[in-house]
C-alpha positions in Angstrom: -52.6 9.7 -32.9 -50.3 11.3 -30.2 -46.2 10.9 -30.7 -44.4 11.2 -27.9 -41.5 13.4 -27.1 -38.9 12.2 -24.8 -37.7 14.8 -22.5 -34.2 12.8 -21.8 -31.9 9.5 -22.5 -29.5 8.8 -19.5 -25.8 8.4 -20.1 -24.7 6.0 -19.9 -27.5 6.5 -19.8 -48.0 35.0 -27.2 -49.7 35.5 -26.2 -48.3 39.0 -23.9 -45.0 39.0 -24.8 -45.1 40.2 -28.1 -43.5 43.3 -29.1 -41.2 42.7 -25.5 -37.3 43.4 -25.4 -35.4 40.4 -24.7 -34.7 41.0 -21.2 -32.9 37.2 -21.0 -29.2 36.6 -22.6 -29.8 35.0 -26.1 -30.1 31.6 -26.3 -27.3 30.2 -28.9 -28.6 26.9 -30.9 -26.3 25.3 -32.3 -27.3 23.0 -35.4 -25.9 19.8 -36.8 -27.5 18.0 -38.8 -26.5 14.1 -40.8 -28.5 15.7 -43.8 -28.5 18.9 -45.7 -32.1 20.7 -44.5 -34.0 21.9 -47.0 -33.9 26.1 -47.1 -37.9 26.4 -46.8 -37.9 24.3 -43.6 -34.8 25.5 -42.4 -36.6 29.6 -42.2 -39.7 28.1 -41.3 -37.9 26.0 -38.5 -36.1 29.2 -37.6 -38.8 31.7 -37.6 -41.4 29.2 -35.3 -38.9 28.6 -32.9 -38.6 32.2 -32.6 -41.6 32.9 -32.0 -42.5 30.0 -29.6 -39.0 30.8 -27.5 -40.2 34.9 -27.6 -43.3 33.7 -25.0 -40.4 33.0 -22.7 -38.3 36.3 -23.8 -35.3 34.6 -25.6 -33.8 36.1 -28.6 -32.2 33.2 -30.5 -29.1 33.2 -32.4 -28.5 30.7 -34.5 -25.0 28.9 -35.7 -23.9 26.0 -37.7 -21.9 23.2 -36.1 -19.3 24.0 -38.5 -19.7 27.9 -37.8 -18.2 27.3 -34.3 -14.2 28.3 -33.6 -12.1 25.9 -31.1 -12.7 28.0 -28.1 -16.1 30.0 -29.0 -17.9 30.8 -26.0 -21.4 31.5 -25.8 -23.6 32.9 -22.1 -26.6 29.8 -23.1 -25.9 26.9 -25.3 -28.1 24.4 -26.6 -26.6 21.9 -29.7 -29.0 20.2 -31.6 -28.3 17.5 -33.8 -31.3 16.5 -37.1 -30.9 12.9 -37.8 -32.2 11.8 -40.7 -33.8 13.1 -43.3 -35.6 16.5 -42.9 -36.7 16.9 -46.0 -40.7 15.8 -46.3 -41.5 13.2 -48.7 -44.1 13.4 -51.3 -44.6 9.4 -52.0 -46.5 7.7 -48.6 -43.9 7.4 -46.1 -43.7 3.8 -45.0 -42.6 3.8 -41.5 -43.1 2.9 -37.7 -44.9 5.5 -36.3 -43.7 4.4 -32.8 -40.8 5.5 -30.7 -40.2 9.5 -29.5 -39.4 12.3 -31.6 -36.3 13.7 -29.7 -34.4 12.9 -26.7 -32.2 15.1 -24.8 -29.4 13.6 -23.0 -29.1 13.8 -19.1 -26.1 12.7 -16.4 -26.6 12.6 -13.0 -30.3 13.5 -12.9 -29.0 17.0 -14.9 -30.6 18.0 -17.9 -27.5 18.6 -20.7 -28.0 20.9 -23.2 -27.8 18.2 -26.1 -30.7 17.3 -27.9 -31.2 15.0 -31.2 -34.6 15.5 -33.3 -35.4 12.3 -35.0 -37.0 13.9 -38.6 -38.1 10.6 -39.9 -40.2 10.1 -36.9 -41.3 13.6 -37.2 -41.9 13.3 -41.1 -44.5 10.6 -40.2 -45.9 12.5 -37.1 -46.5 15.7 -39.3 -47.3 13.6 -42.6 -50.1 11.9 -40.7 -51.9 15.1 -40.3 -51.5 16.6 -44.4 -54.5 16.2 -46.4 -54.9 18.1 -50.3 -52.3 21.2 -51.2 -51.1 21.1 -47.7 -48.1 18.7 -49.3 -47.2 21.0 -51.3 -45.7 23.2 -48.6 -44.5 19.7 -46.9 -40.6 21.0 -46.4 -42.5 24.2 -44.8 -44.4 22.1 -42.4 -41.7 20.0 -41.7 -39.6 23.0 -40.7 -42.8 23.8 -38.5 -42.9 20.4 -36.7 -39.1 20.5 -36.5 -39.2 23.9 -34.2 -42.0 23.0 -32.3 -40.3 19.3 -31.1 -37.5 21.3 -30.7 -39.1 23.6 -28.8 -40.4 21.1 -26.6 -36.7 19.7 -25.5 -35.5 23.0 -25.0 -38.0 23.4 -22.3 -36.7 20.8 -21.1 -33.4 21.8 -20.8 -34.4 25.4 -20.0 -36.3 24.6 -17.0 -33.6 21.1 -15.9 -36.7 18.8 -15.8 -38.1 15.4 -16.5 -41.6 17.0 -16.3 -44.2 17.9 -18.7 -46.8 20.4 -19.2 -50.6 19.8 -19.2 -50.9 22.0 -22.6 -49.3 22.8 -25.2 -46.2 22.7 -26.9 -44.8 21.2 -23.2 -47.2 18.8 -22.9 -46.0 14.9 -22.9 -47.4 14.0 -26.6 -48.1 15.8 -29.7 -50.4 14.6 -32.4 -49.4 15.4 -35.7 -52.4 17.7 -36.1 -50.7 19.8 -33.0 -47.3 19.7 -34.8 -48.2 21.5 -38.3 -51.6 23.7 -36.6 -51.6 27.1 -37.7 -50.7 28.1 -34.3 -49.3 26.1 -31.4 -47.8 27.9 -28.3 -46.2 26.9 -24.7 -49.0 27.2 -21.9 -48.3 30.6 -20.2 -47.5 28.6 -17.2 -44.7 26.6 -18.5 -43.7 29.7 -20.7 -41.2 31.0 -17.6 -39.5 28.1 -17.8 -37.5 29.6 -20.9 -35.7 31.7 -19.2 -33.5 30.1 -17.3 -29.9 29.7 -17.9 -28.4 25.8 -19.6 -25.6 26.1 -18.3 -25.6 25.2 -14.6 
């Protein structure tokens, strides 16, 4: 089954680049969440969205919502809000599997650098694909599906587009297979996308 992740909601509506210097200014994420996130699935959301924003060349620096001053300033900004509950569930999860993973809001046709990830929808994306021990390292793969949704609206937002990819971690739907894989990356393609500024 393929979930979909929704690049926007109106208001009112590595491969070669491993090992590479940032040449980009850091990407700050800011992170909110309703919920505490479990510490496995917070590194593990960390360190894959690391990785998947390095095939781009951003360095990310991360901050808590409640890290921020009045006044902080920051070259790139992208706040992320985690509603619901991240942490994965080891009963069956009984849930609609319809309806997008994350949005990211838009005005004016302009991508804003405001996303929400929907972690019960992504709990039942990612828990659709576990089979055997693999639940025992369920906050782990949660913090892997977490980063790579995430990933996915940060493109959008990077790049200032209602597009998708054809492959990848850009492309329209992820199956919950694609969202706790070993390995998933942005098509090298899309991957220049990243590096363009949010703020415009």
């Amino acid at each position: 089954m393929r979930f979909l992740l929704l690049p926007c909601l109106l208001i009112p509506s590595l491969w070669g680049f491993e090992g590479l210097p940032a040449l980009h200014a850091p990407l700050t994420v800011v992170v909110d969440s309703e919920k505490p996130i479990p510490s496995t699935a917070l590194q593990e959301l960390q360190a894959e969205l690391d990785k998947l924003l390095s095939q781009g060349q951003r360095h990310v620096e991360w901050k808590l919502r409640s890290q921020m001053q009045p006044g902080a300033e920051a070259a790139d900004l992208v706040v992320v809000r985690f509603r619901g509950s991240c942490r994965m569930e080891t009963a069956p999860i009984l849930l609609d599997e319809r309806g997008p993973l994350a949005f990211t809001h838009t005005a004016d046709g302009e991508v804003l650098p405001f996303s929400e990830v929907l972690c019960d929808q992504v709990k039942v994306a990612a828990r659709s694909a576990m089979h055997g021990g693999q639940l025992r390292d369920g906050d782990k793969l949660m913090g892997r599906a977490m980063a790579r949704v995430l990933a996915h609206e940060i493109w959008h937002i990077t790049g200032n587009t209602h597009n998708h990819g054809k492959h990848g971690v850009a492309s329209r739907g992820l199956t919950g297979a694609q969202l706790i894989a070993d390995r998933l990356d942005f098509d090298r393609s899309d991957a220049g996308a990243l590096t363009r500024k949010t703020v415009r």
